[in-house]
Every structure is written in C-alpha cells, then in structure tokens.
LOZATOR-140158 format. One record per residue: residue number from 1; x, y, z of N, C-alpha, C in turn. Coordinates in steps of 0.1 Angstrom, whole numbers. Layout:
N
   num     n_x     n_y     n_z    ca_x    ca_y    ca_z     c_x     c_y     c_z
   NUM       X       Y       Z       X       Y       Z       X       Y       Z
...
END
This chain:
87
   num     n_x     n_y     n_z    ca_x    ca_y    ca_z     c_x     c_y     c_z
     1    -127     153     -75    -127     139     -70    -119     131     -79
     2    -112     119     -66    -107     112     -82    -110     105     -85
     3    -109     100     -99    -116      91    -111    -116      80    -107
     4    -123      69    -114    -129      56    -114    -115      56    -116
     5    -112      59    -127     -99      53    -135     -88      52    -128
     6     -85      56    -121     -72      59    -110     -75      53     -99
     7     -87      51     -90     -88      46     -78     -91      33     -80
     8     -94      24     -95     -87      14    -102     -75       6    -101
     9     -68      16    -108     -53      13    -106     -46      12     -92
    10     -49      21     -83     -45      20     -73     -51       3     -65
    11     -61       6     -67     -67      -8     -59     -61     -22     -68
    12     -59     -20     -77     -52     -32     -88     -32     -33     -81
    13     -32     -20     -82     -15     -21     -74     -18     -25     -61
    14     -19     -25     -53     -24     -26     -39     -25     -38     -32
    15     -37     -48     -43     -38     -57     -45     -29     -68     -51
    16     -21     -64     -55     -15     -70     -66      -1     -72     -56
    17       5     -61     -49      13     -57     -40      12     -68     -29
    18       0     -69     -24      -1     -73     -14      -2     -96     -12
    19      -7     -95     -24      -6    -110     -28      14    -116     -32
    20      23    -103     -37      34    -106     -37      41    -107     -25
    21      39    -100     -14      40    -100       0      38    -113       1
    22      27    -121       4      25    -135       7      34    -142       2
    23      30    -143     -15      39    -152     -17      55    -148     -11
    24      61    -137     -12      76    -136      -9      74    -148       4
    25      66    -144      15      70    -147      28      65    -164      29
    26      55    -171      15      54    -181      19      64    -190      13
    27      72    -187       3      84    -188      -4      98    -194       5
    28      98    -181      16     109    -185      25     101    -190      35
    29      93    -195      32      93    -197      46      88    -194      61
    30      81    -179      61      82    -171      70      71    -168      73
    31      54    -178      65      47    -174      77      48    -183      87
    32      43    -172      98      45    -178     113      33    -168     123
    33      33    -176     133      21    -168     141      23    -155     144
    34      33    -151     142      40    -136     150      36    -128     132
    35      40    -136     121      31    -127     109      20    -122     111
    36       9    -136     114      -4    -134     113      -8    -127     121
    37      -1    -123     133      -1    -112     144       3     -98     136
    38      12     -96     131      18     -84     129       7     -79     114
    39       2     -91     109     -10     -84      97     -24     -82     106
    40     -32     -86     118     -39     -81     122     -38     -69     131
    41     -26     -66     132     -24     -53     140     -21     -46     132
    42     -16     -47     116     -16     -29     108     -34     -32     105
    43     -41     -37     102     -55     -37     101     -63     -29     103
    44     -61     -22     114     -69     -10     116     -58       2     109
    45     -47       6     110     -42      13     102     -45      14      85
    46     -45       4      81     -49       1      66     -60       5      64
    47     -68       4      70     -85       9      69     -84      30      76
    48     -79      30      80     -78      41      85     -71      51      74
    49     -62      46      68     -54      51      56     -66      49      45
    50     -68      43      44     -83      43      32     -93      49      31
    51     -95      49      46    -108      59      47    -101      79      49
    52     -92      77      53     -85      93      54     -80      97      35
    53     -78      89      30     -78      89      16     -85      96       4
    54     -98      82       8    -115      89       2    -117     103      11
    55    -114     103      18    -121     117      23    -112     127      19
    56    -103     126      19     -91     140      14     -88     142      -3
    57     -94     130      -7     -93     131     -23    -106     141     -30
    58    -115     143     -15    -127     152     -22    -122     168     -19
    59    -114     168     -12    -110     183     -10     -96     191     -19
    60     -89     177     -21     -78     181     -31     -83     182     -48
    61     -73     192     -55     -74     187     -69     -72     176     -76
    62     -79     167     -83     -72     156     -86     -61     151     -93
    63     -54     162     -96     -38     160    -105     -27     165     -90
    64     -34     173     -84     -25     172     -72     -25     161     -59
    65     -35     157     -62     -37     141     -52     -31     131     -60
    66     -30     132     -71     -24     119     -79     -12     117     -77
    67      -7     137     -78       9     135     -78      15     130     -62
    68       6     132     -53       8     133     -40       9     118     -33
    69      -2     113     -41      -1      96     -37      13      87     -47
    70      14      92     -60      27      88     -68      40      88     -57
    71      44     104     -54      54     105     -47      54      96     -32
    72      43      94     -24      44      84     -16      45      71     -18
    73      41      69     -32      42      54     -37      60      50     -37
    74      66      60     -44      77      63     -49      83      59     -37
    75      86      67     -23      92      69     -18      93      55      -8
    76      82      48      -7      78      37       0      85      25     -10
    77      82      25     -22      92      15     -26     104      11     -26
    78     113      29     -28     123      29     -28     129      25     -17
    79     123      27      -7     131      23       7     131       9      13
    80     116       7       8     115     -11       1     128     -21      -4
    81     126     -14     -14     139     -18     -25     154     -19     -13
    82     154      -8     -12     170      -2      -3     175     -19       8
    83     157     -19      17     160     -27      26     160     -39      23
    84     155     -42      12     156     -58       4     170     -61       3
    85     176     -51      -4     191     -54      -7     200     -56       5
    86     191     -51      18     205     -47      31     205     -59      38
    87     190     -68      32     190     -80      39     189     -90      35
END
C-alpha cells in the first residue's frame, strides 16, 4: 500500500496544481461560463481517477506505483509545458 507520506505529497501537488490553474485563468482573464462548464464536466473523471488509484495502489508494489504515477506526472507536464509555449 502506499504511504501516508506519498499520498501527502501527491494531494499537496495536486492541490497546489490546481489553485495555479485558477489563478493562471483568473489572471488573463479567462474565467467564463464555458470554464465553469468544462470544470464540472471533468468532475466525474477526477473522482473516478481517484478512486481507480486507491484501489490499484493496494495491488501494486509501492516503489512500482510511485514510479508509475512519477512517469505520468512527468509526461502530463511536459506536454503542459510544450503547449504553453505553442500558445
């Protein structure tokens, strides 16, 4: 299972992630009703990805779930990153 310590962090990045989101989009400018739409429609995805999480974190090792949520972290930023710059 994984640790207090790690499912910590993750919830601290996450969180922390997600309040930078706002601000970016209240910064420019950009919330608008079609936001507030497009954040209650991943809503159930978000919860679904959480709960498929906790549940697969009890069947994996927990240095191979760590590495496994790292590299998706990784991979999700970088493309992050990519499209920030293309726009």
């Amino acid at each position: 299972m994984v640790s207090r310590k790690i499912q910590r962090k993750h919830n601290a990045f996450f969180f922390i992630n997600a309040v930078l989101v706002v601000v970016g989009h209240g910064l420019r400018n950009r919330i608008s009703n079609d936001i507030i739409h497009q954040y209650f429609t991943a809503l159930p995805s978000l919860f679904l990805g959480l709960l498929l999480g906790v549940v697969l974190s009890r069947f994996f090792n927990p240095l191979i779930f760590r590495r496994i949520i790292l590299l998706i972290l990784i991979v999700v930023g970088v493309r992050l990153f990519i499209t920030g710059f293309r726009t």
